[in-house]
C-alpha positions as CSV (number, residue, x, y, z in Angstrom):
1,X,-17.3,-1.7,5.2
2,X,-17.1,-4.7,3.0
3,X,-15.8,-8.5,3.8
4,X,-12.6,-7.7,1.3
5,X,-11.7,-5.1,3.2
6,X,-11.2,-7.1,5.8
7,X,-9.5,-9.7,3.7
8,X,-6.6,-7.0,2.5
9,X,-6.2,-6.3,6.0
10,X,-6.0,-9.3,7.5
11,X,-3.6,-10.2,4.1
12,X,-1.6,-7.3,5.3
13,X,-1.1,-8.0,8.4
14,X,0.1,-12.0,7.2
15,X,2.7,-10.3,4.6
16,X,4.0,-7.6,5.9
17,X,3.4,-5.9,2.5
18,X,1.2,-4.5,0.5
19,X,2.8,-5.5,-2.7
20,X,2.6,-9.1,-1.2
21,X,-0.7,-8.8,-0.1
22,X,-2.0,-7.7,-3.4
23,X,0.0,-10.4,-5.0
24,X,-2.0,-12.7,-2.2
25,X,-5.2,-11.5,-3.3
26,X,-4.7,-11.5,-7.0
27,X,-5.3,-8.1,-7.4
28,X,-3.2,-5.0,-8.3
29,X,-1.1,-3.0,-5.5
30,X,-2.9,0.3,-6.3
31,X,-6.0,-1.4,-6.4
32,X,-5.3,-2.7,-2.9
33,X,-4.1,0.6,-2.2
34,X,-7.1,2.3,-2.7
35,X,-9.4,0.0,-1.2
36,X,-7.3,0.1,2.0
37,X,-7.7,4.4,2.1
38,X,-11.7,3.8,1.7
39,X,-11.6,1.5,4.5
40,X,-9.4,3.8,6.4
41,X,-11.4,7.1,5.6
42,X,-14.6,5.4,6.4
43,X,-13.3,4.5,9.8
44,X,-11.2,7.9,10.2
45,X,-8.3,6.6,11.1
46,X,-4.9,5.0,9.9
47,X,-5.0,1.1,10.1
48,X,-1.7,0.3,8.7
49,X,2.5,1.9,9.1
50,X,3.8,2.1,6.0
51,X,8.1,2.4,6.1
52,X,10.9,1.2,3.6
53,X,10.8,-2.5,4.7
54,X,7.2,-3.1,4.4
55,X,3.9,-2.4,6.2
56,X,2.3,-3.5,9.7
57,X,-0.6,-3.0,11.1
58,X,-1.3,0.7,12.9
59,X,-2.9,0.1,16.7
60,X,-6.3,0.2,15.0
61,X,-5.4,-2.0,12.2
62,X,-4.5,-5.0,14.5
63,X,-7.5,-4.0,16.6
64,X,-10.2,-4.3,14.0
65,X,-8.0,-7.4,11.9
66,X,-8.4,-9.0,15.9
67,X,-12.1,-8.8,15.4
68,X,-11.9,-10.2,11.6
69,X,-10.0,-13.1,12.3
């Protein structure tokens, strides 16, 4: 796991979005996107919802973001 990981997560979890969280982090949405699935596969499990009105955190997600913050 590395420290931007965390920082897209925790930039997640502040937007509500992943396009605004990439926008947050001045880097591209499928860039955050991709980081975001290697964080998640190294962990094996989902850390963020994903629906039509945004994203939030998954149960695991706002566990490990509690422990980042």
């Amino acid at each position: 796991m590395r420290i931007q990981h965390l920082y897209l997560l925790l930039s997640i979890a502040h937007t509500g979005s992943l396009r605004a969280a990439a926008q947050a982090l001045n880097v591209t949405q499928p860039a955050l996107t991709k980081s975001l699935k290697q964080l998640e596969q190294e962990l094996g499990t989902s850390l963020v919802t994903r629906n039509s009105t945004g994203a939030r955190l998954a149960p695991a997600g706002e566990m490990l973001a509690a422990r980042a913050a």
